[in-house]
Structure formats: structure tokens, C-alpha cells
TORVEX-55013 format. One record per atom (N, C-alpha, C): residue number from 1; residue in one letter; chain; y, x, z. Coordinates in Angstrom, 2 decimals, padded with zeros to 5 digits, always signed. Layout:
N
nr: NUM rest: A kette: A north: Y east: X up: Z
...
//
This chain:
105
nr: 1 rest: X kette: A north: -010.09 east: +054.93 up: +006.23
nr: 1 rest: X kette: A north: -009.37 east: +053.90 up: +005.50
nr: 1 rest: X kette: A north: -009.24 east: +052.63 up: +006.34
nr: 2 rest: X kette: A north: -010.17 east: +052.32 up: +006.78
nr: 2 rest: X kette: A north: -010.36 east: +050.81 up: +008.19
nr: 2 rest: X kette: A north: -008.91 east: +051.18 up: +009.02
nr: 3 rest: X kette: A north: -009.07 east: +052.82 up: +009.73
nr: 3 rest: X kette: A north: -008.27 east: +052.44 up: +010.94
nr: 3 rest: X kette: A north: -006.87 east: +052.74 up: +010.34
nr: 4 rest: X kette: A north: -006.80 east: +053.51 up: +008.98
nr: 4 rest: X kette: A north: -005.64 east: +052.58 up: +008.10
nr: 4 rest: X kette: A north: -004.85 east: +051.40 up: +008.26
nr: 5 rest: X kette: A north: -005.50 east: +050.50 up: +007.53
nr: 5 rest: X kette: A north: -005.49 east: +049.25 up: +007.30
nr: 5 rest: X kette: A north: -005.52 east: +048.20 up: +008.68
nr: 6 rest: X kette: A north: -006.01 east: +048.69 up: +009.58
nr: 6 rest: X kette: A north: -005.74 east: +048.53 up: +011.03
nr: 6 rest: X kette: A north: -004.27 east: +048.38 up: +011.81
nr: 7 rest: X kette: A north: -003.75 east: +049.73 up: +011.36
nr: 7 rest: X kette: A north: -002.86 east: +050.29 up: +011.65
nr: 7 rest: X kette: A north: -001.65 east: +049.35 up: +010.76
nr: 8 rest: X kette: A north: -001.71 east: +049.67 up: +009.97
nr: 8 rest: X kette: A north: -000.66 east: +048.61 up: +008.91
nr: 8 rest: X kette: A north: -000.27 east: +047.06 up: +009.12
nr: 9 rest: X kette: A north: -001.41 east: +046.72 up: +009.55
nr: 9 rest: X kette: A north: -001.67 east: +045.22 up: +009.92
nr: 9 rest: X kette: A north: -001.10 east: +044.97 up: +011.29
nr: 10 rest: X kette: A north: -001.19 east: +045.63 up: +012.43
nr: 10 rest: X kette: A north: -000.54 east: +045.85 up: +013.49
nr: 10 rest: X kette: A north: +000.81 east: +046.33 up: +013.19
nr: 11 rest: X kette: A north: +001.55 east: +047.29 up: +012.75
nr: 11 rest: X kette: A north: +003.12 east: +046.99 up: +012.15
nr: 11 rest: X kette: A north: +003.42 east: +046.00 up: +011.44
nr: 12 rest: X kette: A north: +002.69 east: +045.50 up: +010.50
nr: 12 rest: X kette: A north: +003.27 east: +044.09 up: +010.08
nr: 12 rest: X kette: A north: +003.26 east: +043.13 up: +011.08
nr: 13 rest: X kette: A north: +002.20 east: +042.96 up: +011.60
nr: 13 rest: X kette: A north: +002.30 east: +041.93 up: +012.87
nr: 13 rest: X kette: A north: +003.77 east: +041.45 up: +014.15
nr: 14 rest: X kette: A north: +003.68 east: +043.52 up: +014.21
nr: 14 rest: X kette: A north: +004.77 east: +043.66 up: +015.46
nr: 14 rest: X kette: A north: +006.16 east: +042.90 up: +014.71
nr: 15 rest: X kette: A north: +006.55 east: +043.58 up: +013.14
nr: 15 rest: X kette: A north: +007.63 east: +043.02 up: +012.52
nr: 15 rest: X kette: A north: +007.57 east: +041.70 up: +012.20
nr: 16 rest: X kette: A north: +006.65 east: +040.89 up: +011.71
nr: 16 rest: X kette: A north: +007.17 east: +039.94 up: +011.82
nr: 16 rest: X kette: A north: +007.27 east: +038.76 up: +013.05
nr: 17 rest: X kette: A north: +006.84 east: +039.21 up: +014.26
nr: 17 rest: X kette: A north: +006.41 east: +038.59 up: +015.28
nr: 17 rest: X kette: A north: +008.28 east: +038.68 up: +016.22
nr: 18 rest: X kette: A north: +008.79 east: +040.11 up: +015.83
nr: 18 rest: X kette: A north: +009.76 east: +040.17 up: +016.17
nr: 18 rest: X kette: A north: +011.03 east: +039.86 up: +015.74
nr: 19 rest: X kette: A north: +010.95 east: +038.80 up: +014.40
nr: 19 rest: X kette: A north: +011.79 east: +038.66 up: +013.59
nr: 19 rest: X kette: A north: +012.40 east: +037.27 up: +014.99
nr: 20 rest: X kette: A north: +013.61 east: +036.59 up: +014.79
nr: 20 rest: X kette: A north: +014.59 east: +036.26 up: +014.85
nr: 20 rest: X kette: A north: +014.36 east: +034.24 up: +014.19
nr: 21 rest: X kette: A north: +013.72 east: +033.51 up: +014.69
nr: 21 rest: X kette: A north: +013.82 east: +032.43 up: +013.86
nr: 21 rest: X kette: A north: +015.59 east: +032.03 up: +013.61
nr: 22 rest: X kette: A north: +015.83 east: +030.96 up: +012.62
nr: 22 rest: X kette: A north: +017.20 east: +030.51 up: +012.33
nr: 22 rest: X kette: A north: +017.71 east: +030.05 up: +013.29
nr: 23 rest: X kette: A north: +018.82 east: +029.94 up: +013.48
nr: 23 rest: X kette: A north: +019.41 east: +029.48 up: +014.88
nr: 23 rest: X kette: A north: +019.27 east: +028.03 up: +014.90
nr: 24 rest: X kette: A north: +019.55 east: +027.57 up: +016.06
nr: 24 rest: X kette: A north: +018.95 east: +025.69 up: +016.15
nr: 24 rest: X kette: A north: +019.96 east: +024.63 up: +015.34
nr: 25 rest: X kette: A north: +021.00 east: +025.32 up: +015.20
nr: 25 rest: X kette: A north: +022.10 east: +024.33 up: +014.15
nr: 25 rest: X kette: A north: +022.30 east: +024.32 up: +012.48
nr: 26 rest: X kette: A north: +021.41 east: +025.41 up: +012.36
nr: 26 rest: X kette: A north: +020.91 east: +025.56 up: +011.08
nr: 26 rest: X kette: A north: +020.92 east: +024.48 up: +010.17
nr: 27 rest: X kette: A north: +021.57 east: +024.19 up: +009.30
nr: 27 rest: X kette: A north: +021.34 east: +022.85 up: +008.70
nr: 27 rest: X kette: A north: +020.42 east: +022.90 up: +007.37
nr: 28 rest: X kette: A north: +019.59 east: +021.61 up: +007.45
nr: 28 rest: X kette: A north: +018.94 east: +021.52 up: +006.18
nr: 28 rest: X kette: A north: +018.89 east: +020.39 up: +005.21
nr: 29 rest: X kette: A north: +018.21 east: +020.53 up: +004.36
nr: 29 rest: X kette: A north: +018.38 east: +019.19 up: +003.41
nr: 29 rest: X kette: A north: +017.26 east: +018.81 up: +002.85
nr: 30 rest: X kette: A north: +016.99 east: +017.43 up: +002.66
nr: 30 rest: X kette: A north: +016.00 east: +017.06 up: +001.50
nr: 30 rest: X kette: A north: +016.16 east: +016.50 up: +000.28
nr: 31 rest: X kette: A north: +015.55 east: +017.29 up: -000.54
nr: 31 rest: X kette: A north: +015.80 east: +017.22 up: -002.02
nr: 31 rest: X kette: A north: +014.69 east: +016.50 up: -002.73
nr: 32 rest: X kette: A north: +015.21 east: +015.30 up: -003.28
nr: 32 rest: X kette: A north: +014.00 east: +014.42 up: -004.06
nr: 32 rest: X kette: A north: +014.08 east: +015.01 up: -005.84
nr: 33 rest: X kette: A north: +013.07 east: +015.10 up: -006.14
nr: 33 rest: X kette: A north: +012.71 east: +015.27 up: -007.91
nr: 33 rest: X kette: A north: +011.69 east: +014.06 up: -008.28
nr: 34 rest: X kette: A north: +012.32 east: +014.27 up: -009.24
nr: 34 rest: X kette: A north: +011.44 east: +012.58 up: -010.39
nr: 34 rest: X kette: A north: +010.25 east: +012.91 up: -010.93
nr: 35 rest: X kette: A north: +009.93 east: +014.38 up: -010.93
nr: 35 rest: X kette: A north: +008.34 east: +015.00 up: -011.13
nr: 35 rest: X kette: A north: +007.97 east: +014.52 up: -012.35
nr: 36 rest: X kette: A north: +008.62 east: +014.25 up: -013.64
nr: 36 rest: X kette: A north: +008.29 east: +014.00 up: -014.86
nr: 36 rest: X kette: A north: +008.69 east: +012.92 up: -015.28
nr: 37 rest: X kette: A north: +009.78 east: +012.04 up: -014.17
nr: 37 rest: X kette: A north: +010.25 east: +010.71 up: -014.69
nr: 37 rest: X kette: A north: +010.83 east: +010.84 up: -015.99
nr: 38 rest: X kette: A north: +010.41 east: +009.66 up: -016.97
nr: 38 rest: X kette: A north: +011.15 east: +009.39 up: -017.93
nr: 38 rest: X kette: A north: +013.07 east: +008.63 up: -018.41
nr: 39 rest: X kette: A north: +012.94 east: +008.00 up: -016.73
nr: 39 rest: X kette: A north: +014.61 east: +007.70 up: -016.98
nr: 39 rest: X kette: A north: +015.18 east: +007.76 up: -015.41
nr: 40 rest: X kette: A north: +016.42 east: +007.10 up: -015.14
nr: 40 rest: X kette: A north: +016.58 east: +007.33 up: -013.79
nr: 40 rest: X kette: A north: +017.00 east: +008.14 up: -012.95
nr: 41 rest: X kette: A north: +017.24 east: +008.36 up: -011.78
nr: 41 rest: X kette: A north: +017.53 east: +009.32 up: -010.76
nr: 41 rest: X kette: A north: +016.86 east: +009.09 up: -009.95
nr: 42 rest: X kette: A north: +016.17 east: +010.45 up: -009.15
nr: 42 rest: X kette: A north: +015.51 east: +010.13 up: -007.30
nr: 42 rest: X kette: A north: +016.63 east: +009.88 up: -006.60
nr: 43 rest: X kette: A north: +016.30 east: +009.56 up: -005.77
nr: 43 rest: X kette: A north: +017.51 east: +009.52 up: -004.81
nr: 43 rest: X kette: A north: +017.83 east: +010.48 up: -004.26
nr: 44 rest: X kette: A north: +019.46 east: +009.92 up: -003.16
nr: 44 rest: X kette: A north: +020.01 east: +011.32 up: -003.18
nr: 44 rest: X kette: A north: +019.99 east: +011.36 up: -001.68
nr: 45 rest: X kette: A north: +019.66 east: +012.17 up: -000.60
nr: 45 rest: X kette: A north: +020.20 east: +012.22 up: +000.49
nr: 45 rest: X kette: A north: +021.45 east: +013.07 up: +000.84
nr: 46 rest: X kette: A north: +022.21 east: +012.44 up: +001.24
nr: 46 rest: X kette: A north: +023.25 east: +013.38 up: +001.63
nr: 46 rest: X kette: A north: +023.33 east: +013.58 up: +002.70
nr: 47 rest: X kette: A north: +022.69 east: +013.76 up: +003.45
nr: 47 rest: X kette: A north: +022.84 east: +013.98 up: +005.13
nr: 47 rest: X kette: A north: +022.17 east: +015.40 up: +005.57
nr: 48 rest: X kette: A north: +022.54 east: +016.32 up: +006.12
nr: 48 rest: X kette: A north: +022.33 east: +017.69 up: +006.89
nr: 48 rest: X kette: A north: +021.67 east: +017.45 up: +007.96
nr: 49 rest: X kette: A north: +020.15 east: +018.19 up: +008.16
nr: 49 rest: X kette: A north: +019.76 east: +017.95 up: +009.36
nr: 49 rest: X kette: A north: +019.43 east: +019.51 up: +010.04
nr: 50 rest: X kette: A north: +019.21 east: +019.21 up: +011.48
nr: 50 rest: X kette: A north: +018.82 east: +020.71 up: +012.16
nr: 50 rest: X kette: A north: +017.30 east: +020.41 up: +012.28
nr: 51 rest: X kette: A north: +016.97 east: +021.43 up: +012.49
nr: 51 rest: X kette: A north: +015.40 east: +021.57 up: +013.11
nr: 51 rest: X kette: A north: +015.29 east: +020.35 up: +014.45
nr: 52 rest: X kette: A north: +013.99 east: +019.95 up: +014.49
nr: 52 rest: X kette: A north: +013.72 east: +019.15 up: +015.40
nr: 52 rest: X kette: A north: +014.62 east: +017.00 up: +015.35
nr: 53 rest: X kette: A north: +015.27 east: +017.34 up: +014.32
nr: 53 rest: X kette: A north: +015.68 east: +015.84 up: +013.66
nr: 53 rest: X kette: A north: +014.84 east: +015.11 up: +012.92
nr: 54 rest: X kette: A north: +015.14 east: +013.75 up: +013.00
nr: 54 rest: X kette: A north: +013.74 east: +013.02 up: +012.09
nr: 54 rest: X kette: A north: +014.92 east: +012.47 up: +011.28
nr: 55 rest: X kette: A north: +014.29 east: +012.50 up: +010.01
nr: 55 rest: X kette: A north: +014.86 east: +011.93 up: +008.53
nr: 55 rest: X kette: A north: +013.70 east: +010.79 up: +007.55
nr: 56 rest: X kette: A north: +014.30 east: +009.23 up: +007.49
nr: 56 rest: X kette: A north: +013.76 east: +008.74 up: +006.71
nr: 56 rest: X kette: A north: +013.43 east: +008.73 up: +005.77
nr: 57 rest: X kette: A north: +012.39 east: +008.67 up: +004.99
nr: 57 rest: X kette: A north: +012.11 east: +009.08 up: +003.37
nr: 57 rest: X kette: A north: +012.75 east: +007.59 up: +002.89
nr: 58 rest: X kette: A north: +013.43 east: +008.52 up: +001.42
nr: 58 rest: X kette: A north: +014.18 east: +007.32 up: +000.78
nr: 58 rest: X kette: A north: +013.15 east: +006.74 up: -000.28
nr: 59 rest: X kette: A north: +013.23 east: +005.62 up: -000.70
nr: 59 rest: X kette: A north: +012.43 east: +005.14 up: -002.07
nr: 59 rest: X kette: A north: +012.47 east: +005.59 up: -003.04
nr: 60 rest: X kette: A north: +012.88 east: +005.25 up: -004.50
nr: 60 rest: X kette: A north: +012.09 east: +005.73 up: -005.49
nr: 60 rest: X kette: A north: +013.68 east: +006.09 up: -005.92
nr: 61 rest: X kette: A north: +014.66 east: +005.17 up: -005.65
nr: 61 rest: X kette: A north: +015.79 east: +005.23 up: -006.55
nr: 61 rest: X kette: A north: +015.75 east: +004.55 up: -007.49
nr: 62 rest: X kette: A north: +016.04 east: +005.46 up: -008.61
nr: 62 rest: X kette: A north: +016.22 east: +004.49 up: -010.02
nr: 62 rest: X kette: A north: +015.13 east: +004.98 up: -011.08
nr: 63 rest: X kette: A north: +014.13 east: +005.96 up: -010.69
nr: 63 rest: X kette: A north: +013.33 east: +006.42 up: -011.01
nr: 63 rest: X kette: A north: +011.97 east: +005.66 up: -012.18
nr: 64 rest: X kette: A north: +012.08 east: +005.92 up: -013.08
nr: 64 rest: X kette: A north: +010.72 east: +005.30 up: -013.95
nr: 64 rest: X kette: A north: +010.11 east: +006.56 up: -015.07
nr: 65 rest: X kette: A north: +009.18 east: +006.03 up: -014.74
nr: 65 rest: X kette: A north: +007.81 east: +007.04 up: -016.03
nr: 65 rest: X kette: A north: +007.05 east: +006.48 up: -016.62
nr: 66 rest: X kette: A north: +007.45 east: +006.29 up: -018.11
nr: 66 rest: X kette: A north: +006.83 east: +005.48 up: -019.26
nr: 66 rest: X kette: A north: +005.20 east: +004.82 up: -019.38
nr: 67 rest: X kette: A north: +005.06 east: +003.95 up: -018.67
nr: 67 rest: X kette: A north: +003.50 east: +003.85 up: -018.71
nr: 67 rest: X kette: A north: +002.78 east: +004.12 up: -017.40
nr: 68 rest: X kette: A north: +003.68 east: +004.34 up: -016.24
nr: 68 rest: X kette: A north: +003.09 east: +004.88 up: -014.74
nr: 68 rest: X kette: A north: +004.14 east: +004.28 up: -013.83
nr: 69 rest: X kette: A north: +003.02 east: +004.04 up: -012.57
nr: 69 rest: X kette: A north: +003.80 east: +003.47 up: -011.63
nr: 69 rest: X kette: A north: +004.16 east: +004.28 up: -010.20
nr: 70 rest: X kette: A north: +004.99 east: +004.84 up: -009.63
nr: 70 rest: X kette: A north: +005.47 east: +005.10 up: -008.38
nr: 70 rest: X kette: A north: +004.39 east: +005.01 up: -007.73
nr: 71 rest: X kette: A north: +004.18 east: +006.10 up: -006.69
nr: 71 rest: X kette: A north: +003.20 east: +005.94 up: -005.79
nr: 71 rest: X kette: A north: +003.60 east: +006.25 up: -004.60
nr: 72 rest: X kette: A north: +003.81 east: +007.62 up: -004.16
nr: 72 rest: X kette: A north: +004.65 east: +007.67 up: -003.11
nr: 72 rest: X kette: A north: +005.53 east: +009.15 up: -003.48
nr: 73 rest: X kette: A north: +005.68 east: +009.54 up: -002.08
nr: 73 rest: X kette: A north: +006.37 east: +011.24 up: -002.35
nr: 73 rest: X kette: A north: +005.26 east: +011.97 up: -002.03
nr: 74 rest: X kette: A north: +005.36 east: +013.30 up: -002.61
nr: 74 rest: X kette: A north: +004.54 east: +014.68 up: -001.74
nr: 74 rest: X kette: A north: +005.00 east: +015.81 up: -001.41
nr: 75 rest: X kette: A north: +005.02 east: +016.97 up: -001.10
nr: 75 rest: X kette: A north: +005.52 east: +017.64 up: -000.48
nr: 75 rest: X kette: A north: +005.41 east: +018.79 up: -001.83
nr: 76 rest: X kette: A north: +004.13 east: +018.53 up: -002.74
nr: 76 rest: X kette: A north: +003.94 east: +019.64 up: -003.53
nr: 76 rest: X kette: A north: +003.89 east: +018.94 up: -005.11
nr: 77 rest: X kette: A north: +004.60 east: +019.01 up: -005.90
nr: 77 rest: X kette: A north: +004.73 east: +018.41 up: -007.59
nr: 77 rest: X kette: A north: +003.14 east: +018.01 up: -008.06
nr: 78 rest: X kette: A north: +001.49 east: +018.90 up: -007.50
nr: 78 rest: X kette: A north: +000.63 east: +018.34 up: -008.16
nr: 78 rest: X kette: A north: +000.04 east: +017.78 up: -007.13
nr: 79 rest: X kette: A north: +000.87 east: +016.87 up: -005.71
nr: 79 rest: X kette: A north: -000.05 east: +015.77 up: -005.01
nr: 79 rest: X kette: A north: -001.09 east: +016.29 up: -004.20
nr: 80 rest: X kette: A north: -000.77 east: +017.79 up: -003.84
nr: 80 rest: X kette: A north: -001.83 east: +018.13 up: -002.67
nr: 80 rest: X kette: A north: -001.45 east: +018.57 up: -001.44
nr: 81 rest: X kette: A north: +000.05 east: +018.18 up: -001.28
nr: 81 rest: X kette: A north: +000.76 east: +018.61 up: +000.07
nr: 81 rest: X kette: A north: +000.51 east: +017.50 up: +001.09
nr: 82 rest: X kette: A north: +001.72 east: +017.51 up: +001.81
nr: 82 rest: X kette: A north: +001.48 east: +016.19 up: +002.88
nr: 82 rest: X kette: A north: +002.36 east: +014.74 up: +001.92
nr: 83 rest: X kette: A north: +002.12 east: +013.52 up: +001.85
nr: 83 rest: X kette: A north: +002.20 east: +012.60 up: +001.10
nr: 83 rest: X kette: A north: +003.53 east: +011.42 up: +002.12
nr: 84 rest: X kette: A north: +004.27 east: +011.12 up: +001.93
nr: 84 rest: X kette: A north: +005.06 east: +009.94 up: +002.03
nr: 84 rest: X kette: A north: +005.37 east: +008.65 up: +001.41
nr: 85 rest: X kette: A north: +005.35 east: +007.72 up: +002.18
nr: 85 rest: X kette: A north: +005.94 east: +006.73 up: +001.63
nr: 85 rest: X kette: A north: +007.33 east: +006.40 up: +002.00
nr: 86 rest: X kette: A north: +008.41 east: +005.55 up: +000.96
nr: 86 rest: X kette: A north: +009.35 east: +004.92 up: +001.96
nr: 86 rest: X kette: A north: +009.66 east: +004.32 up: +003.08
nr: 87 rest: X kette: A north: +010.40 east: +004.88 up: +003.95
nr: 87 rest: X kette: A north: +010.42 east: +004.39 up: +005.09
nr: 87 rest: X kette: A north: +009.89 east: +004.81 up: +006.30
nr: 88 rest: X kette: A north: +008.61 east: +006.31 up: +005.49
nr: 88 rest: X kette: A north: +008.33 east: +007.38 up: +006.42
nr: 88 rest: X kette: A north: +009.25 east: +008.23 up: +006.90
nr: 89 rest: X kette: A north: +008.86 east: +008.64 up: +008.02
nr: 89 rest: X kette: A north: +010.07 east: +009.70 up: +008.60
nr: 89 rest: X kette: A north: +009.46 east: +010.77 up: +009.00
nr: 90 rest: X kette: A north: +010.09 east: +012.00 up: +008.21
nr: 90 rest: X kette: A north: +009.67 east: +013.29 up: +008.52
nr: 90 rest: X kette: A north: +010.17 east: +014.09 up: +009.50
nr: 91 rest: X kette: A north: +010.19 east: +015.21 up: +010.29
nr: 91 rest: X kette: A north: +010.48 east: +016.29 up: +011.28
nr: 91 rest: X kette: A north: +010.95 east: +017.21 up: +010.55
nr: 92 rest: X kette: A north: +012.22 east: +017.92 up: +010.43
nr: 92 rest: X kette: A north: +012.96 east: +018.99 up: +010.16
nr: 92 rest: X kette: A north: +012.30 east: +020.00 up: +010.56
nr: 93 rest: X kette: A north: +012.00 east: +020.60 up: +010.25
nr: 93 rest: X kette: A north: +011.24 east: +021.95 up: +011.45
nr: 93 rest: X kette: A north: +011.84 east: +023.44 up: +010.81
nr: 94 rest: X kette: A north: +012.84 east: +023.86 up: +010.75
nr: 94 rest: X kette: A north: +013.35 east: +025.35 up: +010.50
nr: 94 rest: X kette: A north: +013.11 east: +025.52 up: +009.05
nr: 95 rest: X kette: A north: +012.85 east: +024.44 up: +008.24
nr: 95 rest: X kette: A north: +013.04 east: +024.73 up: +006.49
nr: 95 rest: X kette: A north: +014.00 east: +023.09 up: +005.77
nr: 96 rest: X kette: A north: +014.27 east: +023.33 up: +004.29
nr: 96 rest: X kette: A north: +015.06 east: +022.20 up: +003.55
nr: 96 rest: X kette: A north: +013.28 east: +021.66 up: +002.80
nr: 97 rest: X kette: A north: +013.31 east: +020.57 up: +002.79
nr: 97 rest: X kette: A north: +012.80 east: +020.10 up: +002.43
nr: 97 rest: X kette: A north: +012.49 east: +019.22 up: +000.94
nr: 98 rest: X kette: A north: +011.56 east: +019.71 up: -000.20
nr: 98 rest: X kette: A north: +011.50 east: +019.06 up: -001.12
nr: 98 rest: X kette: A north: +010.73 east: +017.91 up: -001.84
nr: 99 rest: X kette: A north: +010.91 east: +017.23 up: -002.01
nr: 99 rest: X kette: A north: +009.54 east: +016.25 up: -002.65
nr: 99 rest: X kette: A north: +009.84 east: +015.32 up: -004.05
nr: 100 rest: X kette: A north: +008.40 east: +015.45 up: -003.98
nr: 100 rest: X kette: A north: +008.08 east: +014.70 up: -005.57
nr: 100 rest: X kette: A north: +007.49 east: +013.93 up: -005.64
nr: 101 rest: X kette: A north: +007.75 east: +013.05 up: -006.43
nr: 101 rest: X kette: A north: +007.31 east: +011.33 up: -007.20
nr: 101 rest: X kette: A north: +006.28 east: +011.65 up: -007.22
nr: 102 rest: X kette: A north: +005.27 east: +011.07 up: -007.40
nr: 102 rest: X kette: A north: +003.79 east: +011.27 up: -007.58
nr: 102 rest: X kette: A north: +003.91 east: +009.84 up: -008.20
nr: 103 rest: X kette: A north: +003.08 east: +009.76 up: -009.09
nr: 103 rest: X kette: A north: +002.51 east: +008.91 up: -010.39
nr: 103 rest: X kette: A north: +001.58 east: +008.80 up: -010.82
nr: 104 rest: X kette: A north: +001.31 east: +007.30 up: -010.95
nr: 104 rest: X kette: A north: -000.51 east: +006.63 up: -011.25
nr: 104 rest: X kette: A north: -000.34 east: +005.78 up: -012.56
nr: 105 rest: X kette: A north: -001.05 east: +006.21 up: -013.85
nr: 105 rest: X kette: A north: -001.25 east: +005.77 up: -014.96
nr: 105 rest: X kette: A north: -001.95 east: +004.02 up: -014.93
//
């Protein structure tokens, strides 16, 4: 069963090792969410980037949540990804990018 499971793990390896990343003009985007805002819009970026481009993080927008204040962005809706503020600038790296409001009572 080991040299199984050996075996399997080494074809998965070879396949995905031999996969093909996206080509370098690939365009991507970042998408802001209000993560439970009560009124408002995140902001919007409209700009396409490739891998290896730096993109400024936008502010809050028009964004509000009843009783909580703006804190920054994160990468993951419950605040345990990588964290931004406005005016940070992130690296494109071969994915679109999403983030969320994070909010302090």
C-alpha cells in the first residue's frame, strides 16, 4: 500500500510540475467587497493587470457598517490572510485578486 501511495504521489507531482503556468499577458483584476457593510459601495478598480505589476490598494469608498469602523483590507473575509491598508501596493502574481473590509466594533 506505501509503495502505492508512493507511486501516485510521484504522478501527481510529475503532472502538476508539468503543467503550463498562464501566459505573462494574462490579465487580472482586483475585486473589493464591503464584507457585511451596511450601506455604500467598495470601490471599484477598473484597471487590468499582468503578473509581476504593482497595484495600489484603494480606500474604503463609500463603504459603512452600522456601529463599526473600517480597518483595513484582507485577503480572506474572516481577517486571517495578508492585511492592507490604503495606499498599499500589492504584486499581481498569476491570480485576480480579492479583498475584504475588515471591521472593528
Amino acid at each position: 500500500m506505501k509503495k502505492l501511495t508512493f507511486i501516485s504521489l510521484l504522478i501527481l507531482a510529475f503532472i502538476l510540475l508539468s503543467c503550463d503556468s498562464p501566459p505573462e499577458d494574462t490579465l487580472y483584476s482586483i475585486t473589493y467587497h464591503g464584507n457585511g457593510n451596511t450601506y455604500g459601495y467598495p470601490p471599484n478598480d477598473p484597471n487590468e493587470y499582468t503578473t509581476g505589476m504593482e497595484a495600489v490598494v484603494l480606500d474604503k469608498g463609500t463603504l459603512i457598517k452600522t456601529g463599526n469602523t473600517f480597518l483595513h483590507w484582507n485577503t480572506r473575509s474572516d481577517g486571517t490572510g495578508s492585511s492592507y491598508s490604503s495606499g498599499d501596493t500589492i504584486t499581481i502574481n498569476y491570480t485576480n485578486i480579492f479583498l475584504y473590509a475588515i471591521w472593528v466594533e
